[in-house]
N, C-alpha and C positions, 0 to 999 in steps of 0.2 A: 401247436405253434405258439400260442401265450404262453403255454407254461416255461418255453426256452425261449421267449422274449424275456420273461421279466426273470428269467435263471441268468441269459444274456448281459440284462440291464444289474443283475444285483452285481455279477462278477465286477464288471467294468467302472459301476460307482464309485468302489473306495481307491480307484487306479486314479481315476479323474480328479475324486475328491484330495487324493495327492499330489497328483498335479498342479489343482489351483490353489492348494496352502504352497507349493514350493514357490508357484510364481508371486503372491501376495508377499511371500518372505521375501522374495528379489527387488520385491515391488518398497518395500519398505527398509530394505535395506541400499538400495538406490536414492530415497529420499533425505535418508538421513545423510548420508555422504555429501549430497548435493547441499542438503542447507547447510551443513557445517561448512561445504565450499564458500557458497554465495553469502553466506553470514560474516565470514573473513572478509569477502572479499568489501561490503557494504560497511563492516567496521570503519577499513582502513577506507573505507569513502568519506565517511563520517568523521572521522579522526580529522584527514587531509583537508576536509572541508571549513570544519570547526578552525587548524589551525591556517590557514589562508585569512580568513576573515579575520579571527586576532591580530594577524599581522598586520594587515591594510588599517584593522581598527586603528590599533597602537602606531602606525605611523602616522595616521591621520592626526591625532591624538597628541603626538611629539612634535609632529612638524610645524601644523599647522598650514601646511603646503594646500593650495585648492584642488593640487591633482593627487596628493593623497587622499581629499577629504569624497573626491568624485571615486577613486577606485577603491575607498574604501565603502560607499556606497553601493556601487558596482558587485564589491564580493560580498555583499551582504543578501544583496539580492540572489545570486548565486546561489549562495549557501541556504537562504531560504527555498528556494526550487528545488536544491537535494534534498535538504533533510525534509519538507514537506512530503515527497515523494516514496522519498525510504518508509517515513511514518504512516503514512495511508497504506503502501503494501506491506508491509509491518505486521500492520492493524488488522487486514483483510487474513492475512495467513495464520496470523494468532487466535483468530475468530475461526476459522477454517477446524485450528488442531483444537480446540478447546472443546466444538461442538463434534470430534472426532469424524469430519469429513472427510470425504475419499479425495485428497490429490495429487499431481502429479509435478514434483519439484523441480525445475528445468536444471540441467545440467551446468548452464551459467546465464547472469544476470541477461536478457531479453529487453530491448530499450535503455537500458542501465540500469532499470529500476526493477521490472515485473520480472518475478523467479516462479511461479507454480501456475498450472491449473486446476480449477477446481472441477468436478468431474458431474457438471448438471445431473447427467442423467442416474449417477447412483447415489446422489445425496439428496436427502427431502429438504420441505421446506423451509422449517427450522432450523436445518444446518445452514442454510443458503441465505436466512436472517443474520445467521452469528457470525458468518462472513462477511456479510455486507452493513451491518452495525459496526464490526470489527474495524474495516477501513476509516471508518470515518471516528471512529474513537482516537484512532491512530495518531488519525489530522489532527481535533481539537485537544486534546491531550501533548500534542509538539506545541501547538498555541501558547495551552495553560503553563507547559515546563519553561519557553522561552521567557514569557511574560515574565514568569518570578525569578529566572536565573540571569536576563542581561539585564541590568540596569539600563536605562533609559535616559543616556548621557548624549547623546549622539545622533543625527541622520540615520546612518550606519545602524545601529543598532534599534532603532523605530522603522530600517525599511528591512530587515532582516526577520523582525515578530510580523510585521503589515503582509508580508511576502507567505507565510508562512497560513496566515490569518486568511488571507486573499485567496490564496488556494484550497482552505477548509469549505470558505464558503463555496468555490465552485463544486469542488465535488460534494457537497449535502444539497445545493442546488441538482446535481443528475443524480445521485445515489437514493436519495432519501424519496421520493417518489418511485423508484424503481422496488425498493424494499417495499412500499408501502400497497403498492399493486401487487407485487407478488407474493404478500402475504393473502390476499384474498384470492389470486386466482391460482397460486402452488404453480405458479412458469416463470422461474426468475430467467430463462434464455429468453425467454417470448419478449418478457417487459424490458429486458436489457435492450433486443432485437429494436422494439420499439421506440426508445429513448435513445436509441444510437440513430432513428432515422427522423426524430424530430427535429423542424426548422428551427426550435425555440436554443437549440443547446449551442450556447456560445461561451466563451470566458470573460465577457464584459460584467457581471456582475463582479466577482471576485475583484478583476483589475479596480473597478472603482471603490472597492471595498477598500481593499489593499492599500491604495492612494488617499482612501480619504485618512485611515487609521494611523499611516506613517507622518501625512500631517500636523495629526491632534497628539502625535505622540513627539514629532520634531517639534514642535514652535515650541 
C-alpha cells in the first residue's frame, strides 16, 4: 500500500507541478495587462489633473478675479488629494515589485486610487516592510518633487504642496507604527487589523499640518 502511495503521489506531482506554473503564468500575465491598464488609466489622471490646476492657476494669475483666485485654490487642493493618493499607492506597489511580493493587480482602479493586493499570507516580513516603506516614500518624495517644481508664487500653489505634505503626514502617522510593530511581531494583517480599530486614527493632524504649511508658504 505505501509503495503505490508514493508510486501514486510521484505520478501526480509533475501533473500538478504543471498545473501550478501554468496558473502562476496566468497569474502574472493577468498582472501585467492590468497595470499597463490602471497605469494608463492614472496617467491620464495625472496629466488631467496637473492640467486643471495650471489653468485655474494661470487664470487666477491673469485675472486677478477673487473667484479665479478661490477656484484656483480649490483645484489645487484637489490636485493635491490626487496626486498625494496616486503617489502613496505608487509607492506601496513599487515597494511590493522591488521586494518581489506576491500580488494581485485589480482589473481597474478600486476607490480611484487602490489597484492591487498584496497577498499577507505568502509574502514574509521583509517584503511586507518594502511595501509599506514604499507608500510612504511615494507620499514624501510627491512632497520633495512639488516643493522644487512649483514655485511658490501663489495661495494656489502653497495649498497644493500643504495638501500634498498634509496627507504624507497622515498616513506616516498610521503606517509607520504599523510597519514598526510588524517588524517585531512578522503580522503586518494583525497590526494593520489593530490600527484600523484604534480610537486614536483621525486626519486632524495632517489637516493642521497642511494649514499651518500653506500658511507659512502663502503670507
Amino acid at each position: 500500500m505505501s509503495d503505490a502511495s508514493e508510486s501514486e503521489a510521484s505520478t501526480e506531482s509533475p501533473a500538478n507541478e504543471s498545473e501550478n506554473q501554468e496558473k502562476e503564468e496566468a497569474h502574472r500575465t493577468a498582472n501585467t495587462a492590468n497595470r499597463a491598464k490602471i497605469g494608463r488609466i492614472h496617467a491620464v489622471t495625472v496629466v488631467a489633473t496637473l492640467i486643471l490646476f495650471g489653468a485655474a492657476h494661470t487664470w487666477a494669475a491673469a485675472s486677478g478675479w477673487q473667484l479665479a483666485a478661490i477656484t484656483s485654490v480649490i483645484a489645487a487642493f484637489m490636485a493635491g488629494i490626487v496626486l498625494a493618493s496616486l503617489a502613496h499607492e505608487w509607492g506601496h506597489f513599487s515597494g511590493a515589485m522591488l521586494s518581489q511580493s506576491r500580488v494581485t493587480v485589480a482589473e481597474a482602479p478600486v476607490n480611484y486610487f487602490f489597484m492591487f493586493n498584496f497577498d499577507i499570507a505568502a509574502n514574509d516580513t521583509r517584503q511586507a516592510l518594502w511595501m509599506s516603506w514604499g507608500g510612504l516614500a511615494g507620499s514624501w518624495g510627491l512632497v520633495a518633487a512639488l516643493a522644487f517644481l512649483v514655485p511658490q508664487d501663489s495661495w494656489a500653489s502653497a495649498v497644493l504642496v500643504a495638501t500634498a505634505f498634509g496627507s504624507a503626514v497622515n498616513a506616516s502617522l498610521f503606517e509607520v507604527p504599523v510597519a514598526l510593530r510588524a517588524r517585531d511581531s512578522h503580522d503586518l494583517g494583525g497590526e494593520l487589523a489593530a490600527q484600523l480599530k484604534s480610537p486614536g486614527i483621525v486626519q486632524l493632524p495632517g489637516l493642521f499640518a497642511g494649514i499651518a504649511l500653506a500658511a507659512l508658504l502663502g503670507l
